[in-house]
MDAnalysis code that builds the backbone (N, CA, C; Angstrom):
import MDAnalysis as mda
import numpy as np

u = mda.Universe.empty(270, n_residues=90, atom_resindex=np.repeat(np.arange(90), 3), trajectory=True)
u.add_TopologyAttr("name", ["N", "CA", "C"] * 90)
u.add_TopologyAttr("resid", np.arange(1, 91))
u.add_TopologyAttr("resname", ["UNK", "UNK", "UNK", "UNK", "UNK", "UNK", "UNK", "UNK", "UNK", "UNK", "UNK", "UNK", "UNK", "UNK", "UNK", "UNK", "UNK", "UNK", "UNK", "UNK", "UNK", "UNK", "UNK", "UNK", "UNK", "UNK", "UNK", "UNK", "UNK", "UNK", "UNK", "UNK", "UNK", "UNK", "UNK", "UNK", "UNK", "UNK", "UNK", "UNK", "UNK", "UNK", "UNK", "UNK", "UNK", "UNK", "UNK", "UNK", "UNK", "UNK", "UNK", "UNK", "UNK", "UNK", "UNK", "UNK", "UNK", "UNK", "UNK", "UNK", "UNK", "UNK", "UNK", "UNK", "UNK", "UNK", "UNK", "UNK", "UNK", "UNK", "UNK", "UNK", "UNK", "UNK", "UNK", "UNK", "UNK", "UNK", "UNK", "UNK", "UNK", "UNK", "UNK", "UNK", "UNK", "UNK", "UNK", "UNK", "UNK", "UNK"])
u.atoms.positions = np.array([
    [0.841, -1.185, 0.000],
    [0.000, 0.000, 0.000],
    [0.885, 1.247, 0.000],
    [0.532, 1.908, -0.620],
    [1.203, 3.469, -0.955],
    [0.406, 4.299, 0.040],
    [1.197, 5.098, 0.586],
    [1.042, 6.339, 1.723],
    [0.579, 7.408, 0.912],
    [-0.536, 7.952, 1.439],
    [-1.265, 9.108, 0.613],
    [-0.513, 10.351, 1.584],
    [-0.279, 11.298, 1.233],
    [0.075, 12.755, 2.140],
    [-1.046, 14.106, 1.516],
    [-1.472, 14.488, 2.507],
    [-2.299, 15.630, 2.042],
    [-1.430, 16.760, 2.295],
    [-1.110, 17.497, 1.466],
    [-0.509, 18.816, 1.684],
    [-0.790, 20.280, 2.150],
    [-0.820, 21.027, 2.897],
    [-1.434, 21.639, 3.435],
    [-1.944, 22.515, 2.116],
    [-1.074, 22.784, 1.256],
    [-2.272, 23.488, -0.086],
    [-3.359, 22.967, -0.448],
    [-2.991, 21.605, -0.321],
    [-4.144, 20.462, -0.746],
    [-5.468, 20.468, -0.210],
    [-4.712, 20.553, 1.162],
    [-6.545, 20.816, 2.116],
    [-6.775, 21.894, 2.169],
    [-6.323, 22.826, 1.898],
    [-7.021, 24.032, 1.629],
    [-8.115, 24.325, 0.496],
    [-7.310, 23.804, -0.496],
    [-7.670, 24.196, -1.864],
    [-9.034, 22.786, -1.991],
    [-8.843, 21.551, -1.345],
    [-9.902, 20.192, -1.051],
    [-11.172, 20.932, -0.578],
    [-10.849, 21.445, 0.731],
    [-12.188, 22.334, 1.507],
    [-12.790, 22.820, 0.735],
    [-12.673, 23.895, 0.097],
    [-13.033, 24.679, -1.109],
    [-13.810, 23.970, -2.304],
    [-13.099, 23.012, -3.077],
    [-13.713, 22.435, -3.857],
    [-15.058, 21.506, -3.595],
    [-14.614, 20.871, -2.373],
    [-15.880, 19.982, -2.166],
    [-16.889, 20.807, -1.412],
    [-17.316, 22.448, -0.915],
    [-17.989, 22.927, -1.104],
    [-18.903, 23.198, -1.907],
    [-17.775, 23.366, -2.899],
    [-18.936, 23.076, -4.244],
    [-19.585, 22.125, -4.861],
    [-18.944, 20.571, -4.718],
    [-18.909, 19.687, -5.100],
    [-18.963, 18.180, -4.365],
    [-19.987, 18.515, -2.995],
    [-20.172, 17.603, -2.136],
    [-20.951, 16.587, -2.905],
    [-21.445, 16.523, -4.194],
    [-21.855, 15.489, -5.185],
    [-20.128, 14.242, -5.130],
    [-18.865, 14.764, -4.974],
    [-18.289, 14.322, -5.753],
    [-17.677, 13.564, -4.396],
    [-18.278, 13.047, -3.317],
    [-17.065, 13.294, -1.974],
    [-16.914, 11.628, -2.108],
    [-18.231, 10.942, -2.322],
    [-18.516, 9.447, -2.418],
    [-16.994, 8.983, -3.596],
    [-17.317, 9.628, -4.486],
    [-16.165, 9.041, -5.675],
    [-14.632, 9.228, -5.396],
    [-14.225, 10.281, -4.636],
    [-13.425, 10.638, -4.366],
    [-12.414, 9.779, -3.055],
    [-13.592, 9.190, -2.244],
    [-13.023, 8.285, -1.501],
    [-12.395, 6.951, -1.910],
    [-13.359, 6.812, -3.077],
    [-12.982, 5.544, -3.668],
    [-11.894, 6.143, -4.506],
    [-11.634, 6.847, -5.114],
    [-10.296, 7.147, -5.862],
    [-9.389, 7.115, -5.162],
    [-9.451, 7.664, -3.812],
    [-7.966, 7.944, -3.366],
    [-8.060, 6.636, -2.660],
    [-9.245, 5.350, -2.212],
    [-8.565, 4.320, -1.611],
    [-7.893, 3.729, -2.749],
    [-8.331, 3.538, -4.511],
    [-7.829, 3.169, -5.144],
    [-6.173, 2.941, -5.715],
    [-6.136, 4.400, -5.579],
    [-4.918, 4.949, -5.533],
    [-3.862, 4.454, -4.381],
    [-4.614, 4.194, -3.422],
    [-3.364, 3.658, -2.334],
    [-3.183, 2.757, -2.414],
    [-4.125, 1.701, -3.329],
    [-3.903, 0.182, -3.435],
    [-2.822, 0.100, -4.739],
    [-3.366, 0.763, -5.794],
    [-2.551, 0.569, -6.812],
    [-2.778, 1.953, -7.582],
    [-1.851, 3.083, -7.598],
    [-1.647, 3.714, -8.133],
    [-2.003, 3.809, -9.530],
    [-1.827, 2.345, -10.119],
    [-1.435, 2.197, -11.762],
    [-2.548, 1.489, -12.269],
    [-3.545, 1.573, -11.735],
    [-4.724, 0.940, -11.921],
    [-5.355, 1.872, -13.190],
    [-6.304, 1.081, -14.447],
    [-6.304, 1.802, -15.136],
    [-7.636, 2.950, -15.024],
    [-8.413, 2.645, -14.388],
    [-9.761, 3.620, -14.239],
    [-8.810, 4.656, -13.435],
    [-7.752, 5.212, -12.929],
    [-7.667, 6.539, -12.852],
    [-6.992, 7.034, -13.633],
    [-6.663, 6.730, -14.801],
    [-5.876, 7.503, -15.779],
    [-4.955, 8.390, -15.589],
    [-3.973, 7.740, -14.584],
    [-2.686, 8.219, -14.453],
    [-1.499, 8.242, -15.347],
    [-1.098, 9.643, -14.923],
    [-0.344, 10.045, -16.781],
    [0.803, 10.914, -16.067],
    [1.783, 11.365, -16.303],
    [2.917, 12.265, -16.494],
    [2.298, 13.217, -17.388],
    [2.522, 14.481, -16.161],
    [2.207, 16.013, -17.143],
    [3.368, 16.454, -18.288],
    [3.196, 16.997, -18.829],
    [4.342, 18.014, -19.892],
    [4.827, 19.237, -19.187],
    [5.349, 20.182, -20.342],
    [6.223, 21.085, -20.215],
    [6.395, 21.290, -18.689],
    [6.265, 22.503, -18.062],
    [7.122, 23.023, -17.033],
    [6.380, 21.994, -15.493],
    [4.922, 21.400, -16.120],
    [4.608, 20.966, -14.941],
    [5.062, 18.734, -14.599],
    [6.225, 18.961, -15.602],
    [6.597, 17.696, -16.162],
    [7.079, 16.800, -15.310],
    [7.408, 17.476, -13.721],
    [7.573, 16.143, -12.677],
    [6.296, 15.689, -11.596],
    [5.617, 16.240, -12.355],
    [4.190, 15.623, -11.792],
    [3.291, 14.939, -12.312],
    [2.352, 14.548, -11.842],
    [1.636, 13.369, -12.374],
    [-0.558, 13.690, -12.124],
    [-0.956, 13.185, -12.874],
    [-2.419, 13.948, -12.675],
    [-3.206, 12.784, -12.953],
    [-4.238, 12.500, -12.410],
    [-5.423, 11.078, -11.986],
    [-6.766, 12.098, -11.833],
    [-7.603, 11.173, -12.245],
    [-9.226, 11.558, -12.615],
    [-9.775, 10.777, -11.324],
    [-10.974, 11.867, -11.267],
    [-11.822, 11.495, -10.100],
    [-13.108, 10.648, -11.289],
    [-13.270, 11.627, -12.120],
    [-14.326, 11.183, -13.375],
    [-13.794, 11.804, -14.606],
    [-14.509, 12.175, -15.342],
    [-14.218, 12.805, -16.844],
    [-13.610, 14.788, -16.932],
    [-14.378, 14.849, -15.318],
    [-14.297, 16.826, -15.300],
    [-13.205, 16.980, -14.560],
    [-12.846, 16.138, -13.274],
    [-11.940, 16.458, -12.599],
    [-11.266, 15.711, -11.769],
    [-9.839, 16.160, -12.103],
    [-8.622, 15.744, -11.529],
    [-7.907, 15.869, -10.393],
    [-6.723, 15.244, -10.324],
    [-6.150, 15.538, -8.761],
    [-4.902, 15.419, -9.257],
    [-3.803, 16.315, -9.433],
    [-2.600, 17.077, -9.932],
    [-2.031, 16.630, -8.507],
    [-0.884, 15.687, -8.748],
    [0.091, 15.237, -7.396],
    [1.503, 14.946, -7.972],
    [2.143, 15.019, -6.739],
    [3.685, 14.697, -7.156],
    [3.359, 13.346, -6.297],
    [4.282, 12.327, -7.158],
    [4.332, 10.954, -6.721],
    [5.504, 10.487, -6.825],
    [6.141, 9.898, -5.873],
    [7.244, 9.522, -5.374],
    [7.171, 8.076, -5.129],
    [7.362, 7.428, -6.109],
    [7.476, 6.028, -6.266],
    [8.912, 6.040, -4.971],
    [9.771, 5.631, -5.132],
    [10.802, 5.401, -4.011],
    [10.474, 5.409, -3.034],
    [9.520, 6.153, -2.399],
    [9.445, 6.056, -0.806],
    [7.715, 5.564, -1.060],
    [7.001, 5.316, -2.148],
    [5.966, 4.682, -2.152],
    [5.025, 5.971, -1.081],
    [5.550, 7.117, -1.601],
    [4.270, 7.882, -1.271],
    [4.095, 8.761, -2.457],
    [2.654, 9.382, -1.913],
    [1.869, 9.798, -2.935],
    [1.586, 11.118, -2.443],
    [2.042, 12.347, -2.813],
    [1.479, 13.596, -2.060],
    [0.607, 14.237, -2.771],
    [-0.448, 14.487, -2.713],
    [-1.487, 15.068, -3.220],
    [-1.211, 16.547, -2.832],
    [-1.656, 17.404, -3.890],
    [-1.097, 18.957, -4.270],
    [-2.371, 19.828, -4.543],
    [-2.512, 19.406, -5.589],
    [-4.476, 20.335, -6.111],
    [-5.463, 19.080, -6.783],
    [-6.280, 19.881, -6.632],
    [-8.115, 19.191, -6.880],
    [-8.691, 20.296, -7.668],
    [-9.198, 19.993, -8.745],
    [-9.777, 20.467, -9.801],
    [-10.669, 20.094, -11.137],
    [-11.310, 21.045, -11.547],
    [-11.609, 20.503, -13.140],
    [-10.102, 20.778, -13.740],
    [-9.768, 20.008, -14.889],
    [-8.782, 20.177, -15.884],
    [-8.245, 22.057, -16.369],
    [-9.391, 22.783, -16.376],
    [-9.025, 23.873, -16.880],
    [-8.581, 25.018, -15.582],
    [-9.089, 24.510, -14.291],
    [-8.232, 24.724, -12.944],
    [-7.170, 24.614, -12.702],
    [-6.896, 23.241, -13.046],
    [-5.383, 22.790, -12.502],
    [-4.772, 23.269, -13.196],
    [-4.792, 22.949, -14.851],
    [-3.948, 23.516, -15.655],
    [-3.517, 25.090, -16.300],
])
């Protein structure tokens, strides 16, 4: 199992979103238990970003929105950074 870390931007910027989006809190649990089981699982469509944001990595909650994290395979943790639709994060 991979260690999830919430970052204090993270819960800031988390609070916020799921204000708006307490529709999304059910899916979201299951993503991030997903994620701690197997990162590389294919329903979260985990990918390596490009240009300047290129040592990070970004996973879908559903089709609108993502969760933008740096992931650190070596120490098998996972720090979660921002929560967003796609045109947020990016």
């Amino acid at each position: 199992m991979y260690e999830i870390i919430f970052s204090k931007k993270y819960k800031k910027i988390a609070k916020k979103f799921f204000k708006k989006h307490q529709n999304l809190k059910e899916k979201y649990t299951k993503t991030i238990l997903l994620l701690q089981k197997n990162p590389f699982h294919p329903s979260l469509r985990l990918h390596k970003l490009q240009g300047s944001l290129s040592e990070y990595h970004s996973f879908s909650i559903d089709m609108d929105y993502r969760i933008f994290i740096d992931f650190i395979i070596i120490d098998e943790q996972i720090i979660l950074i921002d929560i967003g639709s796609h045109n947020e994060i990016y």
